[in-house]
C-alpha positions as CSV (number, residue, x, y, z in Angstrom):
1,X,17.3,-97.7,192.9
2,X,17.9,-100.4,190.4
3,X,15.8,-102.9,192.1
4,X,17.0,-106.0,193.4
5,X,20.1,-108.5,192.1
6,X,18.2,-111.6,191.1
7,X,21.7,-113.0,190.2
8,X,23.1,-112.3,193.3
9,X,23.5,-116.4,194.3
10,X,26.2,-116.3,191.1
11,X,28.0,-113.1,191.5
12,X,31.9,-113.5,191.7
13,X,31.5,-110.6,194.0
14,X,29.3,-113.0,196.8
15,X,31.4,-113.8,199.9
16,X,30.9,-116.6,202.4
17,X,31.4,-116.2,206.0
18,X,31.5,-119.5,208.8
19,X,28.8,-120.5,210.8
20,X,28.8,-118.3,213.9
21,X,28.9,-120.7,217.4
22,X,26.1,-120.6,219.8
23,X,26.5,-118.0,222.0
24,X,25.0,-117.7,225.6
25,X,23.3,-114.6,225.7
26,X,25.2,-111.2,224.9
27,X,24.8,-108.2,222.8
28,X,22.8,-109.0,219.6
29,X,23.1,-106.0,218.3
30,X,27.1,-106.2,217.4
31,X,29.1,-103.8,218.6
32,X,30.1,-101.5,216.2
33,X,28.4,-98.3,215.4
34,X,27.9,-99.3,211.6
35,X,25.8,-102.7,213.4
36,X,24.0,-100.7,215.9
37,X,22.8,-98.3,213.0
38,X,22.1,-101.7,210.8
39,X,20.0,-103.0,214.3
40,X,18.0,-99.7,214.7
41,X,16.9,-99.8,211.1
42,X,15.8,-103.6,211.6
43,X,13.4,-102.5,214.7
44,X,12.4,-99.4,213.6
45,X,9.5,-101.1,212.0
46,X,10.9,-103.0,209.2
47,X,10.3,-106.4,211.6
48,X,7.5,-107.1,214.4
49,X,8.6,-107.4,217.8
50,X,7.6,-111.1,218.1
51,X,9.8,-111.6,215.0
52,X,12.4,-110.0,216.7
53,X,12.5,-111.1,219.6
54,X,12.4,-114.9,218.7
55,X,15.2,-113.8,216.1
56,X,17.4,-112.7,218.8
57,X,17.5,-116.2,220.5
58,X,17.6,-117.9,216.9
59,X,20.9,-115.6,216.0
60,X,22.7,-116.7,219.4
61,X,21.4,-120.4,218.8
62,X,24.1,-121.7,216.8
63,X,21.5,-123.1,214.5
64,X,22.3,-120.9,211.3
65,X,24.8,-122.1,208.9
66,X,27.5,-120.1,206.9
67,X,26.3,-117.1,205.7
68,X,26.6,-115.6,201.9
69,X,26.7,-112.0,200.9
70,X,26.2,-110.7,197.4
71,X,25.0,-107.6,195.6
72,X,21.2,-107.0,197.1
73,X,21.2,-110.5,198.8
74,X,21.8,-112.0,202.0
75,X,20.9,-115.6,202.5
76,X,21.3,-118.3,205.0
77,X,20.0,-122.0,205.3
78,X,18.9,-122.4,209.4
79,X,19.1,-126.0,210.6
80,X,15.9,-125.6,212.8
81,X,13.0,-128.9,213.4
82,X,13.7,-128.8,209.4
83,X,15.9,-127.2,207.3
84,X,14.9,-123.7,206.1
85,X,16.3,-121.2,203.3
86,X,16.4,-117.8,204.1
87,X,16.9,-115.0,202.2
88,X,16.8,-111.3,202.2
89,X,17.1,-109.1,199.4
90,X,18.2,-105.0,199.3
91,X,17.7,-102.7,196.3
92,X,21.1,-102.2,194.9
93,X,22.0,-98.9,193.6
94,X,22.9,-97.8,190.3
95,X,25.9,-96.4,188.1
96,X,24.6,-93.2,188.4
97,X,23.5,-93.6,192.0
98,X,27.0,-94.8,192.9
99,X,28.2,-91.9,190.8
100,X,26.4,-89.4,192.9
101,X,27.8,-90.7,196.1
102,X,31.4,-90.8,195.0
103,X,30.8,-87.1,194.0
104,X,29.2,-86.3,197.1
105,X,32.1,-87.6,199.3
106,X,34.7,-86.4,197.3
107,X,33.7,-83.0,198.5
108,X,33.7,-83.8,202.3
109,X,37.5,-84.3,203.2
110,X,37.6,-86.1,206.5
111,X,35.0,-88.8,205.4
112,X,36.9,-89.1,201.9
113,X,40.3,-90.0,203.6
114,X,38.7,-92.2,206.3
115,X,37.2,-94.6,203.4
116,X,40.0,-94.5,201.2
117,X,42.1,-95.8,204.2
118,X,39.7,-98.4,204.2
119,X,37.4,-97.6,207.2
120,X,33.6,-96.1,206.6
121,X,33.3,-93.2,209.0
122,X,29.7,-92.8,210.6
123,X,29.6,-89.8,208.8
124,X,29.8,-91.0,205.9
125,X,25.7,-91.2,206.2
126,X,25.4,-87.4,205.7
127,X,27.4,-88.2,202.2
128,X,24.8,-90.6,201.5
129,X,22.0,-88.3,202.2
130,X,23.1,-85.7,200.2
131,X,23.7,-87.9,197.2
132,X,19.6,-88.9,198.3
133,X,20.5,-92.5,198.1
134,X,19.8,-95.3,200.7
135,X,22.8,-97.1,202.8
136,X,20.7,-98.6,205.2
137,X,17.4,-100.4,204.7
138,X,14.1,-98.8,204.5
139,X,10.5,-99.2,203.9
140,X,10.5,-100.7,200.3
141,X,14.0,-101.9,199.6
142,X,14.4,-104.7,201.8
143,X,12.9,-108.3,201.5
144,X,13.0,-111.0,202.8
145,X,12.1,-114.9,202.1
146,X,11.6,-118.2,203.7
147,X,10.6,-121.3,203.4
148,X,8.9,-122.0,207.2
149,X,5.1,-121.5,207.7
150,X,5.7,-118.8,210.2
151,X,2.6,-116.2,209.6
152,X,5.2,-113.8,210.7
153,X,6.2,-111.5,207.6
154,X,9.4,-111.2,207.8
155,X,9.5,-114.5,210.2
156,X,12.1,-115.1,213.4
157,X,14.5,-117.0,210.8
158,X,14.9,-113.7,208.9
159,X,15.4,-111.8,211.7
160,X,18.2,-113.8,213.3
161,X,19.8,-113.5,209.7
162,X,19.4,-110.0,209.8
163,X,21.2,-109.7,213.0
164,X,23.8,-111.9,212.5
165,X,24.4,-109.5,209.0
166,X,25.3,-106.8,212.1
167,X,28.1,-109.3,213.3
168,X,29.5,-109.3,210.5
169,X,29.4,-105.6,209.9
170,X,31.5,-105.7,213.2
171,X,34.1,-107.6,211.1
172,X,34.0,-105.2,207.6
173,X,31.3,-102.7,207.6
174,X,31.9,-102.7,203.7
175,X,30.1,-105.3,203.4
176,X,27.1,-102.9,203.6
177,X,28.6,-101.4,200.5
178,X,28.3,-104.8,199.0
179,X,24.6,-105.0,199.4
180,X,24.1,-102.5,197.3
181,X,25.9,-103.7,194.4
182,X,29.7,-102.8,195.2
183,X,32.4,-104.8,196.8
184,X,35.5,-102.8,198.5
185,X,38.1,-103.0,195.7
186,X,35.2,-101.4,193.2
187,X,34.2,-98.9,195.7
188,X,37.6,-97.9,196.4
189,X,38.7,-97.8,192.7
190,X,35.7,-95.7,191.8
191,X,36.2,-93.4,194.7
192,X,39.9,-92.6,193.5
193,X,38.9,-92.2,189.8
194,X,36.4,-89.7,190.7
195,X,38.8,-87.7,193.2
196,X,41.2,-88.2,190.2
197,X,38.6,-86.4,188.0
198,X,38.0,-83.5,190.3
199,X,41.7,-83.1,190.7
200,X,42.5,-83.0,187.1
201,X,39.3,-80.7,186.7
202,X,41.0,-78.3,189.0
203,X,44.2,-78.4,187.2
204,X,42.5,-77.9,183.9
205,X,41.1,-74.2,185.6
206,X,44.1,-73.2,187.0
207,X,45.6,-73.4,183.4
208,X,42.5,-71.6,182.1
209,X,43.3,-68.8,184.1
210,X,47.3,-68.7,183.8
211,X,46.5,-68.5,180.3
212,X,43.9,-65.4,180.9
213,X,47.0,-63.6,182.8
214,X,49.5,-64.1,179.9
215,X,47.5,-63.3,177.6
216,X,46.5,-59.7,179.6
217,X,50.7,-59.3,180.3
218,X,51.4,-59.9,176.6
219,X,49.0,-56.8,175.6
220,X,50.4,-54.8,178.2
221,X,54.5,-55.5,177.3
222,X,55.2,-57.4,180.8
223,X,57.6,-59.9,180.6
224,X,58.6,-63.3,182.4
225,X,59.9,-61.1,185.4
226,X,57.0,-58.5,186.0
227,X,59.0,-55.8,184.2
228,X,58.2,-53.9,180.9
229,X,60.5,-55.6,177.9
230,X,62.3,-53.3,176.1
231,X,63.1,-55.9,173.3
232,X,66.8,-56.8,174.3
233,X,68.3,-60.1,174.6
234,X,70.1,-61.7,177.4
235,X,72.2,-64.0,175.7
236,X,75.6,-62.8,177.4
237,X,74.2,-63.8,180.8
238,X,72.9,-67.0,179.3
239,X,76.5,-68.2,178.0
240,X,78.0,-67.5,181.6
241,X,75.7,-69.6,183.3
242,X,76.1,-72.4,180.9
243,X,80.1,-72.2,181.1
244,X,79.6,-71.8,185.3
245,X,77.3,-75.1,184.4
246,X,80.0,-77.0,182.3
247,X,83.2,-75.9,185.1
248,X,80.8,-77.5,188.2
249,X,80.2,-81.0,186.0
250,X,83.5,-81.4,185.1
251,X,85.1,-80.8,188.5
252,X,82.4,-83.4,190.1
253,X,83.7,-85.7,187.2
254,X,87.4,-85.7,187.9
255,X,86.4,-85.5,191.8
256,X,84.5,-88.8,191.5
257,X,87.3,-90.1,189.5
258,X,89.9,-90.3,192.1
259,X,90.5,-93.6,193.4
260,X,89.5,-94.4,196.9
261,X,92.2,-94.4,200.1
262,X,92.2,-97.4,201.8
263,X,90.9,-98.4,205.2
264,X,93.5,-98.7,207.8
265,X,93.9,-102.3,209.4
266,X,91.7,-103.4,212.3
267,X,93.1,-102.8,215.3
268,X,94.2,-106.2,217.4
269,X,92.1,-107.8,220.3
270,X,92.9,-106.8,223.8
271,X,94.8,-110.1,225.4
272,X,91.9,-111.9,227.7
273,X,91.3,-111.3,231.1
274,X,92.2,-114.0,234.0
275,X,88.8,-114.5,235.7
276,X,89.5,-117.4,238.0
277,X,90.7,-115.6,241.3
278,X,87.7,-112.4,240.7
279,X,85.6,-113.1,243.6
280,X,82.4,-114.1,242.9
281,X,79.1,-111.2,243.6
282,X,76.4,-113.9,244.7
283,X,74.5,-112.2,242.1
284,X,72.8,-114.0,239.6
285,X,71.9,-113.0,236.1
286,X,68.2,-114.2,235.4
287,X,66.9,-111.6,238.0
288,X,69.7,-109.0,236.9
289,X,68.9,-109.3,233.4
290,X,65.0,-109.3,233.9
291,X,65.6,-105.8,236.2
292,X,67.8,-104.1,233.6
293,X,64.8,-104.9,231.2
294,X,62.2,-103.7,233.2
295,X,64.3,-100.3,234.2
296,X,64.6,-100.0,230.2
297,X,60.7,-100.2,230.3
298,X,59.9,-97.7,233.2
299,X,62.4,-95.3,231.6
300,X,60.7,-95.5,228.7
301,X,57.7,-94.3,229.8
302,X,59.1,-91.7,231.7
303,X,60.9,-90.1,229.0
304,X,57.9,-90.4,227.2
305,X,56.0,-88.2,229.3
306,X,58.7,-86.0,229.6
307,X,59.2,-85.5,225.9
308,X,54.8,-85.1,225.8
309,X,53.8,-88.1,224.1
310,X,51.9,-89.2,227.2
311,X,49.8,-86.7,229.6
312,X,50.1,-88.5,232.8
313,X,53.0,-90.1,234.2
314,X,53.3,-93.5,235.1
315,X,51.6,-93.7,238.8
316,X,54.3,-94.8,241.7
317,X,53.7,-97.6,243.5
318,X,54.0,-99.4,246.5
319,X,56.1,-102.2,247.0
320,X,53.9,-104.9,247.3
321,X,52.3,-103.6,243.5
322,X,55.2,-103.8,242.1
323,X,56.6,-106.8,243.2
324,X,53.0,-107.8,241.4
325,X,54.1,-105.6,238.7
326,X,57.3,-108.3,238.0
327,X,55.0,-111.4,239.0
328,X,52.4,-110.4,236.4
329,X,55.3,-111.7,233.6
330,X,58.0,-113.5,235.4
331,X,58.4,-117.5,235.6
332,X,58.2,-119.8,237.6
333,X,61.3,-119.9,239.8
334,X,61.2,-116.0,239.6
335,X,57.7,-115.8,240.8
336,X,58.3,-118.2,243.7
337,X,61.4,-116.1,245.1
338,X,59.5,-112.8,244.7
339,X,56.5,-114.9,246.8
340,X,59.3,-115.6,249.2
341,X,60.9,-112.5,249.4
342,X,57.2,-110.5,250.0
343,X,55.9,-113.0,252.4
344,X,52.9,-113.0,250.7
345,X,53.2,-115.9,248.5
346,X,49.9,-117.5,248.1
347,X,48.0,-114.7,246.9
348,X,51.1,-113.5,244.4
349,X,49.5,-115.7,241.7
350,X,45.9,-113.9,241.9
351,X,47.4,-111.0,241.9
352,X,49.5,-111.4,239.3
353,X,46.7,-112.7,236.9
354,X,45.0,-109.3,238.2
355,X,47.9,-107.1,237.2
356,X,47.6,-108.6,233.7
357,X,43.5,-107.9,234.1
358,X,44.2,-104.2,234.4
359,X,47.4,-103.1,235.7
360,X,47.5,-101.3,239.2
361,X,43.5,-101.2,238.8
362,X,42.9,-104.5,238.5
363,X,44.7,-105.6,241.4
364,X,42.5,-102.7,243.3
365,X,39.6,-104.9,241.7
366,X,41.1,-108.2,243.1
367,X,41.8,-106.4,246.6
368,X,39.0,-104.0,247.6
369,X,35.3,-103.2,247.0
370,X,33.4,-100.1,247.0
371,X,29.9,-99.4,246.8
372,X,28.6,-97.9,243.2
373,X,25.9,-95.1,243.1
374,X,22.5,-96.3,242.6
375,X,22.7,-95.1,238.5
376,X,25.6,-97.3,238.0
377,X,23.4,-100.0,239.3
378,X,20.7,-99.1,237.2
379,X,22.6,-98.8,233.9
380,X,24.1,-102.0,234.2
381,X,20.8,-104.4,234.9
382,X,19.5,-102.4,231.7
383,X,22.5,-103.6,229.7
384,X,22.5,-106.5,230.7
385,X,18.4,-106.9,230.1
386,X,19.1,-106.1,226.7
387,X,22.1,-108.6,226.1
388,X,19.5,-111.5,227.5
389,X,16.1,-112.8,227.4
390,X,14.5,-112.7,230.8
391,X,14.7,-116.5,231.4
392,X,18.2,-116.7,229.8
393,X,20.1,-115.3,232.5
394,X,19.6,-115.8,236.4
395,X,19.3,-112.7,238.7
396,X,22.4,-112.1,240.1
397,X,23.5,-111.0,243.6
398,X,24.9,-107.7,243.9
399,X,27.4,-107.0,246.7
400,X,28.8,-103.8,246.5
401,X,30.8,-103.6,243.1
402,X,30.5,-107.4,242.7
403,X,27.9,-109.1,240.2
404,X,27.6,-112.6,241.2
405,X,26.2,-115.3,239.0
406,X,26.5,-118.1,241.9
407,X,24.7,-120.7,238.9
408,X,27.1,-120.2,236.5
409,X,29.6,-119.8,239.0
410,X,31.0,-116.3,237.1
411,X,30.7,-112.7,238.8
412,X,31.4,-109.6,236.9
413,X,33.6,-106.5,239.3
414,X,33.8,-103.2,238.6
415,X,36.8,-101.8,239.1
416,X,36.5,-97.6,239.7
417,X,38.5,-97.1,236.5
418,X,34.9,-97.7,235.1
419,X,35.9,-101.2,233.6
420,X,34.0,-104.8,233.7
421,X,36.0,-107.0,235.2
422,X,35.6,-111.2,234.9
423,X,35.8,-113.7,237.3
424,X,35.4,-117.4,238.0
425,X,35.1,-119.7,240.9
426,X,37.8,-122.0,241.3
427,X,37.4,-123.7,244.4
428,X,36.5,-121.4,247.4
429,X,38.4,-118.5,245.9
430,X,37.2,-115.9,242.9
431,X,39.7,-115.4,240.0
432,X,41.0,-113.4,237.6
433,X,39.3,-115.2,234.1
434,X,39.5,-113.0,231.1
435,X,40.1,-109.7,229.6
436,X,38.6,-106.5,231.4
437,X,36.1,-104.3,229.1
438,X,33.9,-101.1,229.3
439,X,30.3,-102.8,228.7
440,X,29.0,-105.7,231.2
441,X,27.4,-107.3,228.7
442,X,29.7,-108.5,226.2
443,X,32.7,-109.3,229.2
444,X,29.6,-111.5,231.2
445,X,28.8,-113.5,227.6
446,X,32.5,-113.7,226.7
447,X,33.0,-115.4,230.3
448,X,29.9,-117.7,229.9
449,X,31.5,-119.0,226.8
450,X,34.4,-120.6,228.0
């Protein structure tokens, strides 16, 4: 390691990102796998727990202001009782460090064409490792300042910085890259020069040894066509094939010479058709259009399970799912006369915001409840312990697949495809509110948010 970029604050490189809002509880640990790794080397002694735990809050307070990232520095200014600057500091690596690690992934081909189209695969760590360099932060290369009189070393405003460095990984994991002294246009750029090299290096040995093998056929007599010369020309066959040459040109030439036909004249328009005495279908074309559209769409899917793009087909349905189905995207006059036509008419809205939850599923959400095994239960209060302080977040009362939150008036449902699925009290009734997602966590702190 170089040691750390003391003129980080006035690097061109440094970019600034927006405040983040305050959130209500959630995951703090981001939710990428780059931001997970960045969280596990916070906590795996590099902070206390106090630290961290009063970091966690401070992260999701809304209290931190925009945040700058250079080469080996991350800073902050936190708008807490008084105004505090934080910064933390990385070890950036060197040329030759850098060098080593371009070298390193250069010879590992699925992690070479993940970066270079711009993502940094996980594995991309075992790269790192063998180059014996440091991605993440360790014992001795990270820092970190502030100007609070916490006794805490690094304090809770460090912490909350650090964490909120893991959102932002969620957003461009390269910015890890950037820590350590390279922004994503110079790794990139290096990366391809150095594949570049090992290409051309390649080339420059299969020459060498082209070279070897002429030189061995010379001594031995072999000519260009693996036979033994025996000293005679070929110029007779060489003066056919350039007179066969000159007779193709020169017929191309006079073919492409020769002057275009015309195109016959347009034929003339059919005389129009009396409409006034056809009789008139009673059909009209709004709902005709919107069911040759949606026929186009189920086709569609069909012949794309038929062809093997898809492995299952698209489930059949009952009729009252898919006059949902057509609710879930028709207007208003169209989504009163399928209400009309199904009988059903006051729950067709519900249900149609639960076909655009999840499809089929979410309308089973909306419509039924079943009762989860005692691990699902268990998995999910541990998620959702660790997306909240223990006084953030009231217990909530769990019916059967329904979380309810009755003081924030929200209740999570999970739906048997394994989903998270929102809703909010309106009224007496629970409602559709929000997208559907695999983790209970960020869908319940998503909901609290709005």
């Amino acid at each position: 390691m170089s040691g750390y970029d003391d003129a980080g604050a006035g690097d061109t490189r440094a970019r600034g990102f927006a405040a983040f809002p305050a959130r209500r509880g959630g995951r703090v640990r981001g939710q990428s796998w780059w931001a997970g790794a960045w969280a596990d080397a916070l906590e795996d002694g590099l902070f206390d727990a106090d630290p961290l735990k009063e970091g966690r809050s401070a992260a999701r307070s809304g209290r931190l202001g925009p945040v700058s990232v250079a080469p080996g520095r991350i800073a902050v200014t936190v708008h807490d009782e008084e105004t505090h600057r934080v910064e933390i500091t990385l070890a950036v690596l060197d040329d030759e460090e850098w060098d080593l690690l371009w070298e390193k992934l250069a010879d590992r081909p699925a992690e070479l064409e993940a970066v270079l189209e711009g993502t940094l695969p996980p594995d991309l760590l075992e790269a790192v490792e063998d180059a014996r360099v440091r991605m993440l932060p360790g014992y001795g290369d990270l820092e970190a300042e502030c100007d609070c009189d916490s006794f805490d070393h690094p304090c809770a405003h460090a912490a909350a910085l650090a964490y909120q460095f893991g959102w932002l990984l969620d957003q461009d994991p390269f910015l890890l890259l950037l820590c350590r002294g390279r922004d994503r246009d110079e790794a990139l750029e290096e990366l391809r020069t150095t594949v570049l090299l090992h290409a051309m290096g390649g080339l420059d040995e299969e020459e060498d040894e082209d070279e070897e093998e002429d030189e061995v056929g010379d001594e031995a007599g072999v000519g260009d066509d693996g036979e033994a010369g025996d000293g005679e020309g070929t110029g007779t066959e060489d003066g056919d094939a350039g007179r066969q040459a000159e007779r193709e040109l020169q017929e191309a030439a006079e073919a492409y010479a020769r002057p275009v036909a015309p195109l016959p004249a347009p034929p003339g328009l059919p005389d129009p058709v009396d409409t006034d005495d056809l009789p008139r279908s009673g059909i009209e074309a709004d709902p005709l259009e919107m069911q040759a559209a949606d026929a186009a769409v189920r086709a569609r899917a069909l012949l794309a399970h038929a062809l093997g793009r898809t492995a299952v087909p698209p489930p059949p349905l009952t009729p009252w799912q898919d006059t949902v189905r057509l609710a879930a995207h028709a207007d208003a006059r169209t989504l009163d006369r399928l209400g009309r036509a199904s009988g059903r008419g006051e729950r067709l809205p519900a249900a149609a915001a639960a076909w655009r939850q999840g499809a089929a599923a979410g309308l089973e959400v909306l419509e039924e409840t079943f009762a989860p095994g005692a691990p699902v239960l268990a998995r999910t209060r541990t998620e959702l312990a660790e997306g909240w302080e223990e006084d953030e977040l009231p217990a909530p009362l769990v019916q059967d697949n329904h979380w309810t939150f009755e003081e924030r008036g929200v209740q999570l449902r999970l739906g048997r495809d394994g989903r998270w699925y929102p809703y909010r009290r309106e009224g007496a009734e629970w409602l559709p509110s929000g997208a559907a997602g695999t983790e209970p966590a960020p869908v319940l702190a998503e909901l609290l948010e709005r």
